[in-house]
C-alpha positions as CSV (number, residue, x, y, z in Angstrom):
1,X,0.0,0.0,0.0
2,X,1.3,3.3,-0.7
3,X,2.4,5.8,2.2
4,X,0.9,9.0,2.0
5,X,3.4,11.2,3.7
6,X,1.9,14.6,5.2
7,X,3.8,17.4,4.4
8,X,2.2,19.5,7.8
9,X,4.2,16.9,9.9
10,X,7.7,19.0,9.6
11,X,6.4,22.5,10.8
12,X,4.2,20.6,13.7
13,X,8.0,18.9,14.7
14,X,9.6,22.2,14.3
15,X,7.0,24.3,16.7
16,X,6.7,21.4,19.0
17,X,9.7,22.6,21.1
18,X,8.3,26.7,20.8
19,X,5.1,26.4,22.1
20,X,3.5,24.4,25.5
21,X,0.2,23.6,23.2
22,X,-0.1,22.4,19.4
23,X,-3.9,22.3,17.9
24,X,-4.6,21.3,14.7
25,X,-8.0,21.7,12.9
26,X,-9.4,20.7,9.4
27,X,-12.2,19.0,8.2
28,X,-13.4,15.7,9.3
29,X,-11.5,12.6,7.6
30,X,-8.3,15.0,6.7
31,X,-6.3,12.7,8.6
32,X,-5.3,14.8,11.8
33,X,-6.3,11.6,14.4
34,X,-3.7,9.3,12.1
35,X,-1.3,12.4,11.6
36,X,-1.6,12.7,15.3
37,X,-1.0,9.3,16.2
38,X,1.8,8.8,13.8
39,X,3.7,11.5,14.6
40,X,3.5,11.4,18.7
41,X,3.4,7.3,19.1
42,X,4.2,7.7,22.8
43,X,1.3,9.8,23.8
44,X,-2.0,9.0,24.9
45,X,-5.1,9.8,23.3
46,X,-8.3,10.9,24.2
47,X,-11.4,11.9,22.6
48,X,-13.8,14.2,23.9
49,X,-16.2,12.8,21.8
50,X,-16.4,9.7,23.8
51,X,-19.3,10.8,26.4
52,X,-17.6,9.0,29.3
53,X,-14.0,11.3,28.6
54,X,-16.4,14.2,27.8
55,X,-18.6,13.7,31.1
56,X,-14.8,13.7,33.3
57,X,-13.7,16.3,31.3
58,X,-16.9,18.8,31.6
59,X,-17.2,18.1,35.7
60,X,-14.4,17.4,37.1
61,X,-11.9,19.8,34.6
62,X,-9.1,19.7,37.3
63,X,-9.1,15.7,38.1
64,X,-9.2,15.0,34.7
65,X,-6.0,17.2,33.9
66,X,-4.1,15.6,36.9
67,X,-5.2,11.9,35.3
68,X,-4.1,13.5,31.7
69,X,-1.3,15.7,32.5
70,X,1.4,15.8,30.1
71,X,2.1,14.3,26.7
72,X,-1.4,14.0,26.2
73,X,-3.9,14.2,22.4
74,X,-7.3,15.6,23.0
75,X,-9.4,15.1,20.3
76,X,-12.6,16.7,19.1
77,X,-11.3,19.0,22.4
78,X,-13.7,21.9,21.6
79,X,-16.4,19.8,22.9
80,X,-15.5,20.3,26.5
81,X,-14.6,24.0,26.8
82,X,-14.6,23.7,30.4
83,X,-11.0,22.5,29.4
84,X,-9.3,25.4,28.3
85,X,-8.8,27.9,31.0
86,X,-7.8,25.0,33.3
87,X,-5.3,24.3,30.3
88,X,-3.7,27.7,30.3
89,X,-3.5,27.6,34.1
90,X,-1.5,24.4,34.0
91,X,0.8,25.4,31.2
92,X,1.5,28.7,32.8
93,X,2.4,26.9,36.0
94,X,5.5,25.0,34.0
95,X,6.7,27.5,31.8
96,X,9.7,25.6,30.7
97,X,7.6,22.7,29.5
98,X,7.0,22.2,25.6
99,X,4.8,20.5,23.6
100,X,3.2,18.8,26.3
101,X,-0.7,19.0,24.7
102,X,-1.8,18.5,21.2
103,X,-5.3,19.7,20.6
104,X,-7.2,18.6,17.6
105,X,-10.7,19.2,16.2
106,X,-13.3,20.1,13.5
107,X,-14.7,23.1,14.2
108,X,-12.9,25.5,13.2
109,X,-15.5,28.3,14.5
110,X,-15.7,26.6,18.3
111,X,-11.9,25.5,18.6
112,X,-10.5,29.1,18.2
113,X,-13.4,30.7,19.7
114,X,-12.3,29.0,23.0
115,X,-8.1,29.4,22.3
116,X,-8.7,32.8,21.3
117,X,-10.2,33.2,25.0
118,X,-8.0,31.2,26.9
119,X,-5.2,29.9,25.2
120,X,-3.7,32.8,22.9
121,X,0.1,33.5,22.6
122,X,0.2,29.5,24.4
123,X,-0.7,27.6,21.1
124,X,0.6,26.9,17.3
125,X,-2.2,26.7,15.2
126,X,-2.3,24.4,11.8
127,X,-4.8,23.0,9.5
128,X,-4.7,20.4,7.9
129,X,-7.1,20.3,4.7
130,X,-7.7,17.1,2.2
131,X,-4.7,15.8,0.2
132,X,-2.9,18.3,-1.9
133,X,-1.7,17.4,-5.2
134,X,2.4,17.2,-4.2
135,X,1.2,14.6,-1.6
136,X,-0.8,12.5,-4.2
137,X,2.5,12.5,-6.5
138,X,4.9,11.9,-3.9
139,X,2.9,9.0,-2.9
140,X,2.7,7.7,-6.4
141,X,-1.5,8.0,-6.5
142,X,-2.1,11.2,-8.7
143,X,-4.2,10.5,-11.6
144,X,-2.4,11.7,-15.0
145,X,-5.7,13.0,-16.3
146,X,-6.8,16.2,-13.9
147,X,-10.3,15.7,-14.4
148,X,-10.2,12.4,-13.2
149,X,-8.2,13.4,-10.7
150,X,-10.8,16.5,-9.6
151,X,-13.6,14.1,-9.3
152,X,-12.4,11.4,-7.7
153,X,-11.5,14.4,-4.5
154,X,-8.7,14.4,-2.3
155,X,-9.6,12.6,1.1
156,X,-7.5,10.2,2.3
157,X,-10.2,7.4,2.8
158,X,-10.6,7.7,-0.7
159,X,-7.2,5.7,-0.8
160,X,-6.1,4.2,2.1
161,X,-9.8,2.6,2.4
162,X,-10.4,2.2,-1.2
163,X,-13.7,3.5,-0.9
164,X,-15.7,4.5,-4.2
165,X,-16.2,8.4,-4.8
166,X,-20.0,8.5,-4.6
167,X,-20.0,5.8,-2.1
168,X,-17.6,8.2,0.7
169,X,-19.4,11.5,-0.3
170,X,-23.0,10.2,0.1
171,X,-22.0,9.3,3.3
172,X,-20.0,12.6,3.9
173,X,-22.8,14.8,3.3
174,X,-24.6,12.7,5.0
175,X,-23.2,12.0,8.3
176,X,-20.0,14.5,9.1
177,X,-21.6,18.0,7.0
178,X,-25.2,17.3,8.7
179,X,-23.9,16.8,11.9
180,X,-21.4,19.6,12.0
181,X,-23.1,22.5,10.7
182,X,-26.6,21.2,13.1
183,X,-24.3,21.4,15.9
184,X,-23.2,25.2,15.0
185,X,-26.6,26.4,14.2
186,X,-30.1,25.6,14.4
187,X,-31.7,24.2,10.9
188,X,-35.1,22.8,11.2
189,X,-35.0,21.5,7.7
190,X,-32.1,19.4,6.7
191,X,-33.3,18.8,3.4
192,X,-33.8,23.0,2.9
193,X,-30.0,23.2,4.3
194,X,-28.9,20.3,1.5
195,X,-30.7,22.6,-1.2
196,X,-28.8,25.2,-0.1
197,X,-25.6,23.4,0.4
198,X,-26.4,22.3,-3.6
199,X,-26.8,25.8,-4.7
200,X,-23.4,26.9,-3.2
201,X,-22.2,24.0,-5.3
202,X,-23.7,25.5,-8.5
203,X,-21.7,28.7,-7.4
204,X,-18.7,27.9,-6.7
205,X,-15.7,29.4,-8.6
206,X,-18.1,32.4,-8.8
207,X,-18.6,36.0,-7.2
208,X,-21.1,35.6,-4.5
209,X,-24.4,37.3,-4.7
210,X,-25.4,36.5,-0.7
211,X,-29.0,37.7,-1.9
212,X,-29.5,35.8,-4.8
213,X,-28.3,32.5,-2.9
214,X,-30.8,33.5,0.2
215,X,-33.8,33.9,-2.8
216,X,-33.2,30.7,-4.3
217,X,-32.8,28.8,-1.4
218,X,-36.0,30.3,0.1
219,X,-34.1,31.7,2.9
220,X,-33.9,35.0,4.7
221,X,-30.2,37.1,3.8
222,X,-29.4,36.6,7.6
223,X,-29.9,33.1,7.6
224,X,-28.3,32.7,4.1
225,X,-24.9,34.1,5.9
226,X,-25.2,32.2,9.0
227,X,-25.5,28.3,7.0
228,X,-22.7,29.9,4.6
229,X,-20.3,30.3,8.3
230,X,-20.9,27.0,9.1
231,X,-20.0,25.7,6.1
232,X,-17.0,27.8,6.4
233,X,-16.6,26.8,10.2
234,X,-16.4,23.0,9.1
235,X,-14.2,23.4,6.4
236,X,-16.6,22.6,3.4
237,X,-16.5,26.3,2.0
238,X,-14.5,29.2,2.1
239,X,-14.3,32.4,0.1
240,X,-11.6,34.8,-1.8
241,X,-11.5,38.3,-1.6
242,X,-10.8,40.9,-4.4
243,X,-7.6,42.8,-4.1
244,X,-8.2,46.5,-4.6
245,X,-5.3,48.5,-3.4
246,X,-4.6,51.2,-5.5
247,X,-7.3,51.0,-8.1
248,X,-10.7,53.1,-9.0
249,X,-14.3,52.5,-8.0
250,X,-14.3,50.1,-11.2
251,X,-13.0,47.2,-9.4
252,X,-15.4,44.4,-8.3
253,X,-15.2,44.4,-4.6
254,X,-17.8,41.1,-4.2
255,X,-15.6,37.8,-2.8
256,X,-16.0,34.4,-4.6
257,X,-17.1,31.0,-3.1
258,X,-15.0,28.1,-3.3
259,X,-15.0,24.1,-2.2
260,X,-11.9,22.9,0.1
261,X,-12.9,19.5,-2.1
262,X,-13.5,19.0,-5.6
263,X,-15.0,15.6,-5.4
264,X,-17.5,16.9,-3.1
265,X,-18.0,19.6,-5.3
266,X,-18.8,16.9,-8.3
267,X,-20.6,14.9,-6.3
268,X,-23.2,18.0,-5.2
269,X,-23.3,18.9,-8.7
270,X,-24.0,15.1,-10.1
271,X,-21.3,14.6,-12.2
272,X,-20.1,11.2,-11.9
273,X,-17.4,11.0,-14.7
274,X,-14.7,12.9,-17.2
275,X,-16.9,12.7,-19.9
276,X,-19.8,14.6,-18.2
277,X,-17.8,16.9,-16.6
278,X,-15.6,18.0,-20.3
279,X,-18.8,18.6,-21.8
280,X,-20.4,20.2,-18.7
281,X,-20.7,24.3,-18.2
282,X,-19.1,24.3,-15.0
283,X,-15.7,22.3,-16.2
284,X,-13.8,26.0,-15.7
285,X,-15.2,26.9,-12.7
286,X,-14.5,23.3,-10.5
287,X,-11.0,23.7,-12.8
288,X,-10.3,27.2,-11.3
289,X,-11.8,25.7,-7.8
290,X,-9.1,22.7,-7.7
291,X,-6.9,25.1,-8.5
292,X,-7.1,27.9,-5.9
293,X,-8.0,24.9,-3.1
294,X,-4.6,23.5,-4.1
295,X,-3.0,26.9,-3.2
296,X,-4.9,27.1,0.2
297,X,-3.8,23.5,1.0
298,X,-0.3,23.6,0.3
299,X,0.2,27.1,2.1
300,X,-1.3,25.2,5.4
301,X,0.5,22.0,5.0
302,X,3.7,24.1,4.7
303,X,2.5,26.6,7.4
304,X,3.1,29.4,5.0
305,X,1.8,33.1,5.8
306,X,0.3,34.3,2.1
307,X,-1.9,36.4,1.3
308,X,-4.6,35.4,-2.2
309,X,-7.1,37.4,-3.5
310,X,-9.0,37.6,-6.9
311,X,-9.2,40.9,-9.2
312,X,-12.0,41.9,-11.8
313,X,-12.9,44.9,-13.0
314,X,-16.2,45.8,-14.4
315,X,-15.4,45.1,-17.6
316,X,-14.6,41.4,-17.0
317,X,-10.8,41.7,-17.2
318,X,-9.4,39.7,-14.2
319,X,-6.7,37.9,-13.1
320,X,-7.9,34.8,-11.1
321,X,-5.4,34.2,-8.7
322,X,-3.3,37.1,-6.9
323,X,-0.6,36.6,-4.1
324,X,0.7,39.9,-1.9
325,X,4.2,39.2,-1.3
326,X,4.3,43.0,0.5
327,X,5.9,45.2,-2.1
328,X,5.2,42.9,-4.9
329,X,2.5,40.9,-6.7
330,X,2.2,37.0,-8.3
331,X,-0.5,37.2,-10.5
332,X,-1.9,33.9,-12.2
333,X,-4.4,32.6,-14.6
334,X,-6.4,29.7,-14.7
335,X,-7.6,27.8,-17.8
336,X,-9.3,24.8,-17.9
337,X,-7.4,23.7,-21.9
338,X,-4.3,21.5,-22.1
339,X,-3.5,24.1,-25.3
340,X,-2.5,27.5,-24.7
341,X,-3.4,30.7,-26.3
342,X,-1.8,34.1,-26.5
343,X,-6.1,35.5,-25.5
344,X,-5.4,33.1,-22.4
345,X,-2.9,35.9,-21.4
346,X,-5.4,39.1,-21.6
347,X,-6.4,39.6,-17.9
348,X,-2.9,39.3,-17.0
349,X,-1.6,42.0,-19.6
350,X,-4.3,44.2,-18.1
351,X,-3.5,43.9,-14.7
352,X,-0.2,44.7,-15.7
353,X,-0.8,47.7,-17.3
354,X,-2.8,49.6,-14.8
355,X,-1.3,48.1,-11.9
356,X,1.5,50.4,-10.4
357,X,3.1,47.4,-8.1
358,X,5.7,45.5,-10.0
359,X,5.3,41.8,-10.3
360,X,7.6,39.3,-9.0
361,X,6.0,36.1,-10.9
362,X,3.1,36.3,-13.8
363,X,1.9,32.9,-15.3
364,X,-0.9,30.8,-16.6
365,X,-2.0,27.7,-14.6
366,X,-3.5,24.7,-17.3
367,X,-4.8,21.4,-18.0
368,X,-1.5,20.3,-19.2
369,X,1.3,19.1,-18.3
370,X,4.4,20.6,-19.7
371,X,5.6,24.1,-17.9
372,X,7.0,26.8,-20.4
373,X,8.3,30.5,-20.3
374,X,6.9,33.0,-22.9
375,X,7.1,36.5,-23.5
376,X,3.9,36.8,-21.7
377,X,4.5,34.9,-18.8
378,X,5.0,31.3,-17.3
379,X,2.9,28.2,-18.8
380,X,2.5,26.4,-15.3
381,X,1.1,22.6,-15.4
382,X,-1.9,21.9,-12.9
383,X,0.3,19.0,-11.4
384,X,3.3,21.8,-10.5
385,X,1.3,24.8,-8.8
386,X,2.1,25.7,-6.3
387,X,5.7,25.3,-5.3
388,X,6.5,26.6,-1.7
């Protein structure tokens, strides 16, 4: 069986001698539990899903830190809160003492809500999203085709278990995103939540109109924006935000939605297969999505600080993809086509020519899989973005 190898594993060694407390969040099935395990084989692990642990935990804070004291995993830890002050009490009290707690949960929203309170300046935080694409190839289980490999997703059940694509989302949705998101907030309807879950799906790769989505789904605006957090909060969704430093009224100031997963993605849209998807309307937009997920993955697994954004103006010039490296700009393209056209180049050539912040790096991100340089900028393969 092949290894997959977690790339998040050498900046959680590095910062495991800097800070008392590690937590690490993602979505559930990244991986963190096995991460966790792997990594620290001689400490013990408890969930705080198990009612018994969570019971000891929630009453008795204080006798259960003295039972679990040191070198201890709590998982799923933000369902005891009671926890965390009497965690920063403890690690205050032995200030030389590193390492000595790994936190880990799913909830993004309830996890920092309660480290923010208690545990700030005590904890490193990482996340750790679905398989990125260098961890597929490194591991020898990257499909050569990227359409294949964008609907078959990127969790790691998918190929450690084996387990068919329509067989582990079904059961996704049905279990983990159900659960989650009716623990964060109150939905009476599941199946009104699933049509809106759906209609984000039909959106994604796309500017968000919060009020369209709210009318469609039959929803207040309010309401609309809560169910979009929790999405958001459980690592399903998240958004990009246009860059407009420096420019006129003209640029489009409204964020885009995008899917941590692509096989979810496929699998909310019902497209089971390559040759639906190449013929379908949204084969750019889940494109663009597996590309700008792959950038958010592989800047957490390598715990780097960067900052993307989007840029349109309102004359549909944009560049899809735009890093802030502080006094300078990477701008990128995304296209869909294993062939390349000197159109394919236009949004970047725009950019450039109004922009008054000199680019360090200006490329195209494709289908294909040789990597070029061209007067207009780099030809970057799906299977090589991004490099940290």
């Amino acid at each position: 069986m092949n290894v997959i190898n977690r790339h998040i594993y050498k900046a959680i060694r590095e910062y495991q001698t800097k800070y008392p407390i590690l937590a690490l969040t993602g979505p559930r099935q990244s991986g963190k539990t096995t991460l966790l395990k792997s990594l620290f084989p001689d400490y013990r692990y408890v969930s705080l899903e198990n009612p018994d642990a969570r019971d000891f935990a929630l009453k008795d804070p204080n006798g259960f830190l003295s039972e679990y004291d040191d070198q201890m995993i709590f998982d799923e830890v933000q369902q005891a809160p009671a926890l965390f002050s009497y965690l920063q009490t403890l690690v205050d009290s032995r200030p030389d003492r590193m390492g000595g707690f790994i936190l880990s949960g799913s909830q993004n929203f309830h996890l920092m809500e309660r480290i923010t309170q208690s545990l700030a300046g005590r904890v490193a935080l990482f996340k750790l999203l679905p398989l990125d694409v260098q961890e597929l190839r490194d591991a020898g289980l990257l499909a050569q085709d990227p359409f294949e490999q964008l609907l078959h997703g990127f969790y790691p059940a998918l190929y450690d278990r084996k387990i068919s694509p329509g067989v582990f989302y079904s059961n996704y949705v049905q279990t983990y995103v159900n659960r989650d998101v009716t623990e964060l907030i109150t939905v009476k309807d599941l199946r009104q939540f699933q049509n809106f879950l759906n209609l984000c799906a039909a959106r994604a790769g796309q500017l968000l109109n919060l009020s369209a989505l709210a009318n469609e789904a039959g929803i207040s605006q309010p309401t609309a924006k809560s169910w979009l957090s929790a999405l958001e909060s459980s690592y399903i969704t998240f958004q990009l935000y246009p860059y407009h430093k420096n420019f006129s009224k003209r640029v489009v100031k409204t964020p885009k939605l995008y899917f941590y997963d692509t096989g979810l993605l496929a699998f909310l849209l019902k497209i089971k297969n390559r040759e639906t998807l190449l013929t379908h309307p949204v084969k750019g937009a889940l494109f663009e999505n597996m590309i700008v997920a792959e950038f958010h993955k592989q800047m957490h697994h390598t715990y780097q600080n960067q900052s993307p954004w989007f840029w349109r103006d309102n004359h549909g010039d944009e560049v899809d993809l735009l890093l802030d490296q502080g006094l300078t700009l990477d701008i990128f393209e995304i296209k869909a086509s294993e062939t390349i056209l000197t159109e394919n180049f236009k949004g970047l050539a725009k950019f450039e020519q109004i922009s008054d912040i000199s680019l360090t790096a200006k490329g195209l991100i494709y289908a294909g899989d040789h990597n070029q340089n061209r007067s207009y900028g780099q030809v970057i393969s799906w299977r090589d973005f991004p490099k940290f």
